[in-house]
N, C-alpha and C positions, 0 to 999 in steps of 0.2 A: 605490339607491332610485330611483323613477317618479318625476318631479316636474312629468310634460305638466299634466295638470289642471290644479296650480296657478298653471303658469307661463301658461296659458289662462285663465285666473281673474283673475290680475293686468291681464295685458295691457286685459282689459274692464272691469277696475275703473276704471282709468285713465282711460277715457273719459267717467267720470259721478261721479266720487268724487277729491277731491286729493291726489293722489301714491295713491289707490287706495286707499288707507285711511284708517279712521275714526278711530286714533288712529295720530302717527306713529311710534313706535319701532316699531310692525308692519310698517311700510317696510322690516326689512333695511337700512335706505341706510347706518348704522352698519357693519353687520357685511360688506355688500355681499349678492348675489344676489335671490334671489326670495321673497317671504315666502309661507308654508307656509299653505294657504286649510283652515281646519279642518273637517270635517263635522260630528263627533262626539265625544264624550269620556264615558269610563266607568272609576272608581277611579282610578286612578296613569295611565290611557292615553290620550293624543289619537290620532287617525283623522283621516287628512286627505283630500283629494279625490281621490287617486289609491289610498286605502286602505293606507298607510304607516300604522304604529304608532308612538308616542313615548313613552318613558318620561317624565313630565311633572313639570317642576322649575320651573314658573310658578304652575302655581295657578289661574290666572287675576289672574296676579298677587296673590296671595295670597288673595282668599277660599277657597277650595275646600280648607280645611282639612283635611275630611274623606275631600278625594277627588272627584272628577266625578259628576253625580246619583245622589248621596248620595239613599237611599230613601225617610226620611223628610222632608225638603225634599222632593219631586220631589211626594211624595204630598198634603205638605200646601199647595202650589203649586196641584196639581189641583183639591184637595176645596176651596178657595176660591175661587178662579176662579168656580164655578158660582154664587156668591152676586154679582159681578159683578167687574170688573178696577178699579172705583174708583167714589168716591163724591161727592168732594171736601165732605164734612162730617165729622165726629168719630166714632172708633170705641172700643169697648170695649177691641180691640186693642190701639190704639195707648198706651193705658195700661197694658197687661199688660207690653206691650215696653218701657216706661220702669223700670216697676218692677222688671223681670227686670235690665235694663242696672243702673239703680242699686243690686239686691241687689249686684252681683257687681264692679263698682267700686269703688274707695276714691273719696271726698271731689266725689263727683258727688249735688249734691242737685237739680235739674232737670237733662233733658233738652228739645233739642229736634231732631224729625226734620229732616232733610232730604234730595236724592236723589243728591249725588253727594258726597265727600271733598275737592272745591276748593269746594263750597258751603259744607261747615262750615267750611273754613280759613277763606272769604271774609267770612262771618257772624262767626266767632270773636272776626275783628279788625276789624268794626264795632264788636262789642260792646265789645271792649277800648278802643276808643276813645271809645262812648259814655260807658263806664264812668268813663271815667279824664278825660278833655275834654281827652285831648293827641293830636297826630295821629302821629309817628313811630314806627316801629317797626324790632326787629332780627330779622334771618333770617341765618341763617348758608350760607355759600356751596356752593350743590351738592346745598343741600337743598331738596327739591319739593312744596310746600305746593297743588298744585294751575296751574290756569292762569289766576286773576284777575291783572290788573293787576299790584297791589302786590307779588305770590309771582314774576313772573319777570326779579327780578335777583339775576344772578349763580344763576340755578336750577341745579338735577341735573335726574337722570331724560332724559327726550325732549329738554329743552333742552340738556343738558350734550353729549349722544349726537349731537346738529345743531349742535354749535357753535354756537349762538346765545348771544352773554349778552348782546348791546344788542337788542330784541324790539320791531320796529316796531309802532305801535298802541299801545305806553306812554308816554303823556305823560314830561317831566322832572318837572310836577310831583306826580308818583305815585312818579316814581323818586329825588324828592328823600326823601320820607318813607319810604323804605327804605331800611333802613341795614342793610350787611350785615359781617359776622364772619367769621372762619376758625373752625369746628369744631373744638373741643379747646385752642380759644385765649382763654382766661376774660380775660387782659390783654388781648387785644385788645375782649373785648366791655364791658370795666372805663374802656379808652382813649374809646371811641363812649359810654358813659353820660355820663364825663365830660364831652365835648366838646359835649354836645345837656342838658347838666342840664333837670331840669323838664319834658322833650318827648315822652320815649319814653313810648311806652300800650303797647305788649307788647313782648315777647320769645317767636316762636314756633320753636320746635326741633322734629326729628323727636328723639326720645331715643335711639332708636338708628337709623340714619342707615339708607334704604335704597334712595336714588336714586342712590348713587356707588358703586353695590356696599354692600354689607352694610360700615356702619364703625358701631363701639364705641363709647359712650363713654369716653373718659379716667376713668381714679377720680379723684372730687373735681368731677372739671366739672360737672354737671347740680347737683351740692351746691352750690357756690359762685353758681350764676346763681339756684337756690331763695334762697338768703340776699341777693342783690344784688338783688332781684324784690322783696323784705320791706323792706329799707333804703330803697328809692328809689322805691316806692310804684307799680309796676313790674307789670301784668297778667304772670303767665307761662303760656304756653301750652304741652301736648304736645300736635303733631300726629301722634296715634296712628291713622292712615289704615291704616296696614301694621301697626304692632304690636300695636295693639287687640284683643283676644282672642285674638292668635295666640301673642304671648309668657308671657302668664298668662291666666287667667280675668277678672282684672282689668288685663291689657295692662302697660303698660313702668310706668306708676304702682308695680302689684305689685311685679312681678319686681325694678325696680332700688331701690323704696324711697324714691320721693321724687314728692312731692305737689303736683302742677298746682294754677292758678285757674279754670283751662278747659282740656278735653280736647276731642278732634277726632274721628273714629271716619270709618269708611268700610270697606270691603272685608269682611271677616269679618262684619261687623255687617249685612247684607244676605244670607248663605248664596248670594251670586255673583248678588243681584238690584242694581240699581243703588239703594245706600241708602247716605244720610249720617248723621251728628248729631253737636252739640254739644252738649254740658254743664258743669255745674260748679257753683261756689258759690251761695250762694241770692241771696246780696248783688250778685253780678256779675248772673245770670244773671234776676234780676226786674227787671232793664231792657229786657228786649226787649219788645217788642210781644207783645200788650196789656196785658199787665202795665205796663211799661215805654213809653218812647218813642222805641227803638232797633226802626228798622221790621225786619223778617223777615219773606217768606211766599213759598210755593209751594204751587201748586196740588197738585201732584201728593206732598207732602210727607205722610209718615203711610199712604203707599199701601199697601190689605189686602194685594197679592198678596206686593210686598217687606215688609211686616210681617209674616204669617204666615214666610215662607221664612228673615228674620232671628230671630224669634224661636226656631223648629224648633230653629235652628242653635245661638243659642248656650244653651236647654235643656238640648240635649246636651250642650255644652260643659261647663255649671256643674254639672251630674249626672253626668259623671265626669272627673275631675279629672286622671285616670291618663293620659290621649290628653296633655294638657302631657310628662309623662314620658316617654312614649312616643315622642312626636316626637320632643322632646330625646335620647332615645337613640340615634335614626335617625340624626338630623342626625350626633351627635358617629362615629357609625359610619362615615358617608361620608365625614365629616372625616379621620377616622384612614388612611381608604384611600387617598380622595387625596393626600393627603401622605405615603404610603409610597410610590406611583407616583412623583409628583412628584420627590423627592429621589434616586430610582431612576434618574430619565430626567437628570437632573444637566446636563440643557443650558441651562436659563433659571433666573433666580433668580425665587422665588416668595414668595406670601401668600397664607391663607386666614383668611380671617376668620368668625368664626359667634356667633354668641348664639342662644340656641334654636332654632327650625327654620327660623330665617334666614343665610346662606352665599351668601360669596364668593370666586370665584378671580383673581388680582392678579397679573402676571406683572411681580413687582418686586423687586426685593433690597432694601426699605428699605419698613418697616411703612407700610401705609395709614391715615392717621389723619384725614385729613379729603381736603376735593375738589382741592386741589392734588397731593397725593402718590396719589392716585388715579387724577388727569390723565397724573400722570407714569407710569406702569406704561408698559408696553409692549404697548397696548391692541391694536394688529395683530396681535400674536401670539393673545392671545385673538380675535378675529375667524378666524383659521385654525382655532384649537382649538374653537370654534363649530360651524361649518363642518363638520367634524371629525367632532364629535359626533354632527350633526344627520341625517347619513347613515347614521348606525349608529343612529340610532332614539331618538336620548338631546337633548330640546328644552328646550334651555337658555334664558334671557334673550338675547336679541339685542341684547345690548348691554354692553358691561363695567361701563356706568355702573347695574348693577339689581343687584339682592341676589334671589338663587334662593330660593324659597318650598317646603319641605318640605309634602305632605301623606299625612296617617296612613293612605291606603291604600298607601302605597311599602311593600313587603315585606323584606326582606333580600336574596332574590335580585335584586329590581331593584337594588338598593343594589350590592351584585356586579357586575351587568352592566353598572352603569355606570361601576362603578371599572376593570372589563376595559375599557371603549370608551375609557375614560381613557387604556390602556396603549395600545390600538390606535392610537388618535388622534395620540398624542405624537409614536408610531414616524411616524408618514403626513408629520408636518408640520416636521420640519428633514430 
């Protein structure tokens, strides 16, 4: 493959943008080389600047559900635009999208907008804190709640991927009232309640992990921090940024069966506009402003063009039910391939981890179950097999620390041609 354009692309970015990009993991700096400058994208395929094709296992990091402008999104994008791009006063909208969100949720009785996935985290656990009148909280290590303050110690995602866990610009005492966990380690998060009695205001978890690579809950874990959340008067949070409509209709609530005080939403919940929100009990959540005296606000919060395009989206979503299924069968299809490659090519010990149309590859002889045993894989080898891929047309996560995002326009044959590049790949890189 051509890759002048974009390596023409970066070089200019470089001069008026840091490190050339707007978010870092698009740097490549993880995986090494030049990052891929996009033009276009349509169903399953990114187009890049030198007009290379990519079978596409991002999403856009997960919204794009459906696939790349998706018809009706694109359309109902258009036809509101012309009524204008924003108002900054209240729309009929914006209640339609609440109520659409809360038919299709379990145990969310307000919403409130907002426009990005670190704003709900951010807001989440104001309100956890108003709520409650204690300032501490747990986050578990590797998990990426966004980039306020209080969310980057010990983070995943771009942090985990840049080696940073000490993040200048955070006070100590931001980072004293973080208290963090190992994932899948209920005594250690049992050891921290103890040792802070009376202090903690939430407990925020992704439920299923997607900043270290796609990682699982343990059975029993998310049950046990529900019930320790109940005893010790303990706000629980899912920050369902990534899994929010993509894993059910109702997000990881559904699918695993266990019931937040407040949920988190972002990516899906926008149909790839930049949209957040939080929700949850009536009791938590009529503390905010004005209701409440827990402030919240943004201007651009409840925006028609990201409401019409969120709402489109997950319409679809609640009216047919079967695209859940569907993915899931994708997913488990690529699953099955690459792991017949994999044990085929018998030079690395591996993992692949998946829950719904969420997957990871872990070049490890010993199960990934949180962000240390994630750490530990043999992340260079994934960076070759990247690499690898990215030539043969197949644009993975740039990064071992992200969980690959399935979307329902992948057909079979792409599913195929990626488990062939798989085979190509492997042969190229010992």
């Amino acid at each position: 493959m051509n890759f002048v354009n974009s390596k023409q692309l970066f070089e200019r970015a470089q001069q008026s943008i840091p490190g050339g990009v707007n978010s870092p993991v698009r740097a490549f700096k993880s995986v090494g080389g030049t990052p891929v400058f996009i033009k276009s994208a349509k169903g399953a395929y990114l187009y890049d600047a030198d007009d290379n094709r990519y079978i596409d296992y991002i999403a856009s990091w997960g919204p794009m559900i459906l696939g790349h402008a998706y018809e009706p999104v694109v359309k109902a994008i258009q036809e509101k635009a012309l009524s204008s791009t924003s108002f900054g006063a209240p729309t009929e909208l914006e209640i339609e999208m609440a109520e659409l969100i809360i038919s299709m949720v379990p145990n969310v009785d307000l919403i409130r907008m907002v426009s990005s996935g670190t704003e709900a985290c951010m807001s989440a656990i104001r309100l956890a804190r108003g709520f409650t009148g204690k300032n501490k909280i747990i986050k578990f290590e590797g998990h990426y709640h966004g980039h306020a303050d209080s969310f980057l110690v010990k983070a995943g995602s771009g942090v985990a991927t840049f080696n940073i866990q000490t993040v200048p610009g955070v006070t100590a005492g931001v980072a004293n009232d973080t208290l963090t966990a190992a994932y899948n380690d209920f005594e250690g998060v049992q050891e921290l309640v103890n040792a802070h009695k009376g202090e903690i205001a939430a407990i925020i978890v992704e439920p299923v992990a997607g900043n270290m690579g796609c990682i699982i809950p343990e059975p029993g874990f998310l049950e046990a921090l529900r019930e320790l959340c109940d005893i010790e008067g303990i706000v629980f949070i899912f920050d369902e940024v990534m899994t929010g409509f993509r894993l059910a209709a109702g997000g990881a609530q559904q699918r695993l069966g266990i019931r937040a005080d407040l949920v988190t939403y972002g990516k899906v919940i926008g149909g790839g506009m930049p949209v957040g929100a939080f929700g949850g009990k009536k009791e938590i959540m009529q503390h905010i402003a004005p209701l409440g005296n827990v402030y919240q606000a943004g201007t651009l919060s409840g925006n028609p063009i990201a409401m019409i395009a969120g709402y489109t989206m997950l319409k679809t979503l609640k009216e047919n039910p079967s695209i859940y299924k569907e993915l899931d069968d994708k997913t488990e299809y690529l699953h099955k391939g690459l792991n017949e490659v994999f044990t085929q090519w018998g030079e690395e010990p591996f993992r692949i981890n998946r829950l719904g149309s969420m997957i990871s590859v872990h070049f490890s002889d010993f199960p990934v179950i949180d962000f240390a045993s994630a750490a530990a894989a043999n992340n260079q080898l994934f960076n070759k097999y990247f690499h690898a891929m990215l030539k043969r047309g197949i644009y993975l996560p740039p990064s071992a620390f992200e969980s690959w995002f399935l979307n329902n326009a992948l057909t079979y044959a792409d599913l195929d041609e990626t488990i062939e590049k798989t085979k190509e790949s492997l042969a190229e890189i010992i």
